[in-house]
ZAMARGU-4260 file (C-alpha; in steps of 0.2 Angstrom, whole numbers, plus 5000, padded with zeros to 4 digits):
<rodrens>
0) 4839/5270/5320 | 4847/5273/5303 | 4858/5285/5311 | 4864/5275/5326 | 4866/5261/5315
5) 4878/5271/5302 | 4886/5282/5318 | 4892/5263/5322 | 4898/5257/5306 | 4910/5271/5303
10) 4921/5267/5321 | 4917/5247/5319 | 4924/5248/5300 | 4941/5258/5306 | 4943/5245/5322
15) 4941/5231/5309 | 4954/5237/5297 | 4966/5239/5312 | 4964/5221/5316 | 4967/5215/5298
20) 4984/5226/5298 | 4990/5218/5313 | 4985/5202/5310 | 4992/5206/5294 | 5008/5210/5300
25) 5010/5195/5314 | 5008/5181/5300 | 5021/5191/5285 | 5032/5193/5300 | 5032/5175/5307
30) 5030/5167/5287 | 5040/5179/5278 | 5042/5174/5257 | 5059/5170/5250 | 5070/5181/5243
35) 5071/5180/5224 | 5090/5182/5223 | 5092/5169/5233 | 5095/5151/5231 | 5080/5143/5237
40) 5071/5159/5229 | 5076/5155/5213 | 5074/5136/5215 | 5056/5137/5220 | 5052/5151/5205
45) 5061/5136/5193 | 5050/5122/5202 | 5034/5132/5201 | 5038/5135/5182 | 5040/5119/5179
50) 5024/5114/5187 | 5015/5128/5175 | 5023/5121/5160 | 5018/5101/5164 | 4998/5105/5167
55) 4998/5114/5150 | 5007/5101/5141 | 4994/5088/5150 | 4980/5098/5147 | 4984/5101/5129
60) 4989/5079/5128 | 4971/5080/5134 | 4962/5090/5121 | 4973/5081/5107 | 4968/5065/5112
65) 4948/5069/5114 | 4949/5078/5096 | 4959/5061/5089 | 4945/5050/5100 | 4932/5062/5090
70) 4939/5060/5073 | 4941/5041/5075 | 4922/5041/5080 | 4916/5053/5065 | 4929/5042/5052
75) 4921/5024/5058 | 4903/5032/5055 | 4904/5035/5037
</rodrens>
């Protein structure tokens, strides 16, 4: 049974791949990425830069605000 069952896998695992390829190929073709020299390229590079930068900041605004919350809490105890 072992043998039937790995006989099977080997074509089923090739057939597969060729599905993934193609399928692959039909979405890159019909939703193909911007050029990076281009205009819009470059604008949406910039925009998602931006984005990047802004969650830092807010996360970093975060943390500073908990260790300032934390600090008040630890200075009011003594």
């Amino acid at each position: 049974m072992r043998d039937i069952v790995l006989a099977l896998a080997v074509p089923l695992l090739i057939c597969a791949s060729g599905i993934y390829a193609a399928c692959d190929t039909w979405w890159r073709r019909r939703h193909p990425a911007p050029d990076p020299h281009s205009h819009a390229g470059r604008h949406l590079a910039a925009e998602r830069t931006v984005a990047d930068a802004e969650a830092i900041v807010a996360d970093r605004y975060a943390i500073l605000a908990e260790a300032e919350r934390s600090a008040a809490r630890l200075g009011g105890q003594q």
